[in-house]
LUMNUSE-810173 format. One record per residue (C-alpha): x, y, z negated; residue in three letters. Coordinates in steps of 0.05 Angstrom, whole numbers, padded with zeros to 5 digits, always signed. Last residue first. Layout:
N
XYZALA/...
END
This chain:
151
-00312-00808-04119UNK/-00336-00876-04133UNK/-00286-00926-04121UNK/-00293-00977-04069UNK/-00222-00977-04046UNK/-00261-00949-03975UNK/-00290-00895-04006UNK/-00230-00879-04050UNK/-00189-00878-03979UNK/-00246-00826-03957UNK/-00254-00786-04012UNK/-00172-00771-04014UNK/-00172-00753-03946UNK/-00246-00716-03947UNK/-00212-00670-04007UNK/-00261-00633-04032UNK/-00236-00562-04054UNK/-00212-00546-04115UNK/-00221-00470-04139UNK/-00166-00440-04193UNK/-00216-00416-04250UNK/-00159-00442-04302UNK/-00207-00497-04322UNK/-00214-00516-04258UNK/-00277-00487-04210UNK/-00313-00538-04160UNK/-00349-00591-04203UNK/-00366-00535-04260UNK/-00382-00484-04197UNK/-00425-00540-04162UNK/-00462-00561-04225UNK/-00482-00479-04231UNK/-00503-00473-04161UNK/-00548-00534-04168UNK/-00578-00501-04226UNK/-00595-00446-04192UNK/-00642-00481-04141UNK/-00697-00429-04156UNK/-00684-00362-04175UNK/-00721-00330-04121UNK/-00721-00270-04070UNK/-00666-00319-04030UNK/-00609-00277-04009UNK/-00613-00228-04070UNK/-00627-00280-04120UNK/-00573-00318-04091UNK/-00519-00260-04094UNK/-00545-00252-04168UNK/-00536-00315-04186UNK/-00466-00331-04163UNK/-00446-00265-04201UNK/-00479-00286-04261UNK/-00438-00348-04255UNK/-00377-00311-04243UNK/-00392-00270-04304UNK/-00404-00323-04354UNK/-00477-00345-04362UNK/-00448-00426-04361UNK/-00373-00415-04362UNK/-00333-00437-04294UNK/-00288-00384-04295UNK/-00277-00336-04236UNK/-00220-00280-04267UNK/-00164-00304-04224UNK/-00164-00237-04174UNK/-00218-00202-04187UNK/-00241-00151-04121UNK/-00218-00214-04071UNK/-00231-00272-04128UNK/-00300-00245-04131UNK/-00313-00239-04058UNK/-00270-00322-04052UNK/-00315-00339-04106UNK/-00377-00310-04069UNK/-00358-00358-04007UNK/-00346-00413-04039UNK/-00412-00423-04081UNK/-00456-00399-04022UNK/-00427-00444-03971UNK/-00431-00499-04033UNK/-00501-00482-04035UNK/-00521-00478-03964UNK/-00489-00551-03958UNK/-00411-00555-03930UNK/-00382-00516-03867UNK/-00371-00577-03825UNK/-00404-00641-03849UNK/-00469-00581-03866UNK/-00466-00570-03784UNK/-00453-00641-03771UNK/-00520-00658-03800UNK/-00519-00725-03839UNK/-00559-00773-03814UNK/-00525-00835-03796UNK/-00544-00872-03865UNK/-00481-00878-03890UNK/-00452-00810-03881UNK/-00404-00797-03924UNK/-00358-00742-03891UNK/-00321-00708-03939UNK/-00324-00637-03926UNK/-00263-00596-03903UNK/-00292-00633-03833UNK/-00220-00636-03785UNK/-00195-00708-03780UNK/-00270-00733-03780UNK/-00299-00683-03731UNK/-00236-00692-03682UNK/-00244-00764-03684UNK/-00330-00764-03665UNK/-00305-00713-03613UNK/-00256-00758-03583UNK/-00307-00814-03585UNK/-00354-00772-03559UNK/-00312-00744-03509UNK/-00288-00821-03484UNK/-00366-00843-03475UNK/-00380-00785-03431UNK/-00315-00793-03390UNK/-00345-00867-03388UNK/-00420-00845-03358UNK/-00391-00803-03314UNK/-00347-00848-03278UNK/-00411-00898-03279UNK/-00452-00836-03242UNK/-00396-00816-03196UNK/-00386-00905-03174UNK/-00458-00911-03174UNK/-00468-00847-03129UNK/-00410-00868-03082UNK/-00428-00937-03061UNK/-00433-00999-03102UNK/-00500-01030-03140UNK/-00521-01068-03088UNK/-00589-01034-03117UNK/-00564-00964-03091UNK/-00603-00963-03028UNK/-00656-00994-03042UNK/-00673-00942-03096UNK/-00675-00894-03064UNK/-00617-00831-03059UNK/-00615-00775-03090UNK/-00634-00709-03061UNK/-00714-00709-03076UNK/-00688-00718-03154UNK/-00666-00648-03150UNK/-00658-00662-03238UNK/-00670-00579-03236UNK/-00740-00595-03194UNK/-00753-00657-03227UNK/-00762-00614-03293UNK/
END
């Protein structure tokens, strides 16, 4: 490790503890273009998650802020397969064929049929009555969030 730091080039100690000179000055330069990508980043993530982002705790993984949990990945994806081969037949009815569908893609994926309920609450949440697909809306969550509502 101190060989890819190449801590035997920088400079002591004493020789930076005025705090000034041309090492400081990179390193502090650094240390605020840091700062301003994170922000930028931390913006970027929040104007562009299809999610809503509702992480209280500070430990949501970007990754599932981004492209959703493994089940709603799974739920959206094999509606968009079904709706591809048959277009605006997905219904949300329990043992229907969409569901069925749902199943059997995680059945096949995961060798087991646990976790299917979750799948199911996410088509009923997800799927209108028509079988038209809503996706979360993080705008909407987020001014509800901060009205105090519960989405």
């Amino acid at each position: 490790m101190q060989l890819h730091a190449k801590t035997q080039d920088l400079p002591t100690p004493s020789t930076i503890l005025t705090g000034d000179g041309p090492l400081v000055a990179q390193l502090t330069a650094l240390g605020n273009y840091a700062n301003l990508m994170a922000d930028q980043f931390e913006e970027w993530r929040e104007l562009n998650a299809p999610f809503p982002i509702d992480d209280v705790g500070g430990s949501t993984n970007i990754v599932t802020q981004w492209y959703g949990t493994p089940t709603e990945k799974l739920v959206l994806g094999a509606y968009h397969i079904y709706d591809y081969f048959k277009p605006e037949a997905a219904r949300k009815t329990e043992n229907g064929a969409f569901h069925r569908f749902v199943s059997d893609i995680h059945l096949y994926a995961t060798g087991s049929d646990k976790g299917e309920s979750s799948l199911y609450e996410f088509i009923k949440e997800r799927l209108g009555p028509n079988g038209v697909l809503k996706l979360p809306d993080a705008t909407a969550t987020a001014s509800q969030d901060s009205e105090g509502v519960d989405p």
